[in-house]
C-alpha positions as CSV (number, residue, x, y, z in Angstrom):
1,X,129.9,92.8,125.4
2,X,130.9,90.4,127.9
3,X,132.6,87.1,126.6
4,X,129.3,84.7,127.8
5,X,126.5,86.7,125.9
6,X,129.4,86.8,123.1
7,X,129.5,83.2,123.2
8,X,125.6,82.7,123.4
9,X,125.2,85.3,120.5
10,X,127.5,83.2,118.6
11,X,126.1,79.9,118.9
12,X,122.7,81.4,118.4
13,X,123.8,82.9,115.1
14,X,125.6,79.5,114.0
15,X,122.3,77.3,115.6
16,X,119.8,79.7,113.1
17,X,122.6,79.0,110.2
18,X,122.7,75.6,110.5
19,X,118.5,75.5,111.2
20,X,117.7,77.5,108.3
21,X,120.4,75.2,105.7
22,X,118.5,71.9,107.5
23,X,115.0,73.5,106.4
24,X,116.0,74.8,103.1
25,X,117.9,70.9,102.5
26,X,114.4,69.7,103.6
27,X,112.7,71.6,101.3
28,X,114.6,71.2,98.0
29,X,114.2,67.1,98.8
30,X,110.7,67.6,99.0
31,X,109.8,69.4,95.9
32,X,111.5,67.0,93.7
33,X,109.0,64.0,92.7
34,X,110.3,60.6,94.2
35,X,113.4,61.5,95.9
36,X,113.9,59.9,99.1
37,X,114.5,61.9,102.6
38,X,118.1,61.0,102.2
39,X,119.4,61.3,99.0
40,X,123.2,62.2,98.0
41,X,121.8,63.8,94.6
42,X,119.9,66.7,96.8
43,X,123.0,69.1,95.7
44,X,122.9,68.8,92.1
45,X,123.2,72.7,90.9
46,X,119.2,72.3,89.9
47,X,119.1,75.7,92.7
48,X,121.3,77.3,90.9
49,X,120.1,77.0,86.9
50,X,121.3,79.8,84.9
51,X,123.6,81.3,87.9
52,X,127.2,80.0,87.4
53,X,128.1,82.1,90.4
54,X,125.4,80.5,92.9
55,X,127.2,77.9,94.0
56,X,130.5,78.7,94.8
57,X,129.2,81.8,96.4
58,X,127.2,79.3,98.8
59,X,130.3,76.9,99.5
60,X,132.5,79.6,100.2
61,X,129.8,81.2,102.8
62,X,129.5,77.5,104.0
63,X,133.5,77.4,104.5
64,X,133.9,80.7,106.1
65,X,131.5,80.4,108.6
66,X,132.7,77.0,109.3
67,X,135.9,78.4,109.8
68,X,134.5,81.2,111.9
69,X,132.4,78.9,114.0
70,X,135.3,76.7,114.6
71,X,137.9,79.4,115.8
72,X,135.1,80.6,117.9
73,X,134.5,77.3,119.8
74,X,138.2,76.8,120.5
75,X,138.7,80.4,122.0
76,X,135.4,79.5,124.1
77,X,137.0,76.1,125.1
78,X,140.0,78.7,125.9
79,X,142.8,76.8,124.3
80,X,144.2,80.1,122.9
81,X,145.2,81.4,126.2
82,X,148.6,80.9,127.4
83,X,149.6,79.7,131.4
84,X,147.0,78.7,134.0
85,X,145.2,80.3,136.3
86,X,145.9,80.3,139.9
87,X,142.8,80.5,142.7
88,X,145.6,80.9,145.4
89,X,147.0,84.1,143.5
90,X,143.2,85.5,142.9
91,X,142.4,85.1,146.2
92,X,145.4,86.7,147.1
93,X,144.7,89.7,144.9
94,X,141.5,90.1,145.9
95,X,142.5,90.3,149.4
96,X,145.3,93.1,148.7
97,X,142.7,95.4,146.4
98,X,140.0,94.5,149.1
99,X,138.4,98.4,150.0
100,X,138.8,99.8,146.7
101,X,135.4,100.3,145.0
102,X,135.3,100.0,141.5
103,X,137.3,96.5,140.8
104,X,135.7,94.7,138.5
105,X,137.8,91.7,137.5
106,X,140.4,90.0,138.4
107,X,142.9,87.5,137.3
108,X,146.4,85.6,138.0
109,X,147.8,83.3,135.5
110,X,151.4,81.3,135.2
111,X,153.1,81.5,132.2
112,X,155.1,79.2,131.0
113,X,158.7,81.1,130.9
114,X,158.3,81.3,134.5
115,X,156.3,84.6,134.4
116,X,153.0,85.5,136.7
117,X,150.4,87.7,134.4
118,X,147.6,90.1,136.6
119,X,145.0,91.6,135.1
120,X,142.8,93.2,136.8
121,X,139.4,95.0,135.5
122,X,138.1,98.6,136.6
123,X,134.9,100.2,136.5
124,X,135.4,104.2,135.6
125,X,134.5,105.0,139.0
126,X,137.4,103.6,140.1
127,X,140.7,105.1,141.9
128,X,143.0,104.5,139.3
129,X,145.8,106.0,141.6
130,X,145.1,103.9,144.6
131,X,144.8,100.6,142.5
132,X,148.0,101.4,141.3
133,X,149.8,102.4,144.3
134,X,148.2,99.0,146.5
135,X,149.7,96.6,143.3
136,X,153.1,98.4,143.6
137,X,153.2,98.2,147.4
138,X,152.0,95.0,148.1
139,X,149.5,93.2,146.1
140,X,152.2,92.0,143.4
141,X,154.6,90.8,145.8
142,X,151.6,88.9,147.8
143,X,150.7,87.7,144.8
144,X,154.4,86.0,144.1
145,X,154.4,84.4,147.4
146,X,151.1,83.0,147.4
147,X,152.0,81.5,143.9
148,X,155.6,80.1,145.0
149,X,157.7,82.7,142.4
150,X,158.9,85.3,144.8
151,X,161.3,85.9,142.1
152,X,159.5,85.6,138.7
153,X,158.3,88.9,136.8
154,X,154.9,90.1,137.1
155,X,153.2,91.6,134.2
156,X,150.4,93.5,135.2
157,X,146.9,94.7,133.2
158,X,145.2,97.4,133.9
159,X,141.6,97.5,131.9
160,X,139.5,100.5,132.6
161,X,135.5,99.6,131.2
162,X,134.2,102.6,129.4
163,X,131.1,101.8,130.9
């Protein structure tokens, strides 16, 4: 699954969560006689008569997929990945794997340590030989110029899709 339909998925699934706990809030408020739409006594274990284990089932589903959401939107708002991305350097890539069919996608990043990370991703049709022998040749050292680290090392991912 690619990361955007991953990330619309997710916030589908947390949107639904959080529409059906609204509705369900809404519901309990209006069954009791003479409570008002906001009311701070809404959660008073009346749901959850007779079933000691109700509600800290439901606050620890609450906390995990709070925790769950929130780990999600950070890696969406990609402040897990490390370095930054270079257009210079992609551009550069792309024009030393231009001709070979089956590139998918492609990526440069700077690291902090002074390192330059490619990653580049392959359909299965691809020529896993001749993308390998263009990167050795020339596309890594293109790639070092065009980012100013002529002499910085280069780690380099290959990803081949399944699919």
């Amino acid at each position: 699954m690619r990361p955007r339909w991953g990330n619309r998925v997710g916030l589908l699934l947390v949107g639904l969560a959080l529409v059906a706990g609204g509705f369900g809030l809404l519901a309990t408020v209006r069954r009791r006689p003479g409570a008002v739409l906001i009311d701070a006594s809404v959660a008073d274990g009346s749901v959850a008569d007779g079933k000691p284990w109700a509600l800290p089932l439901l606050a620890g589903a609450a906390m995990v997929l709070a925790l769950v959401a929130t780990r999600w939107l950070f890696m969406a708002l990609g402040w897990g990945r490390v370095g930054s991305r270079t257009g210079g350097g992609i551009a550069m890539l792309g024009v030393a794997l231009k001709g070979i069919d089956g590139i998918g996608r492609i990526s440069v990043r700077l690291v902090r340590d002074g390192r330059v990370r490619v990653s580049v991703s392959l359909r299965r049709s691809a020529d896993l030989r001749q993308v390998i022998r263009r990167l050795d040749e020339s596309a890594v050292s293109r790639v070092r110029r065009a980012v100013g680290r002529d002499d910085a090392l280069a780690v380099v991912r290959l990803h081949v899709r399944r699919r």
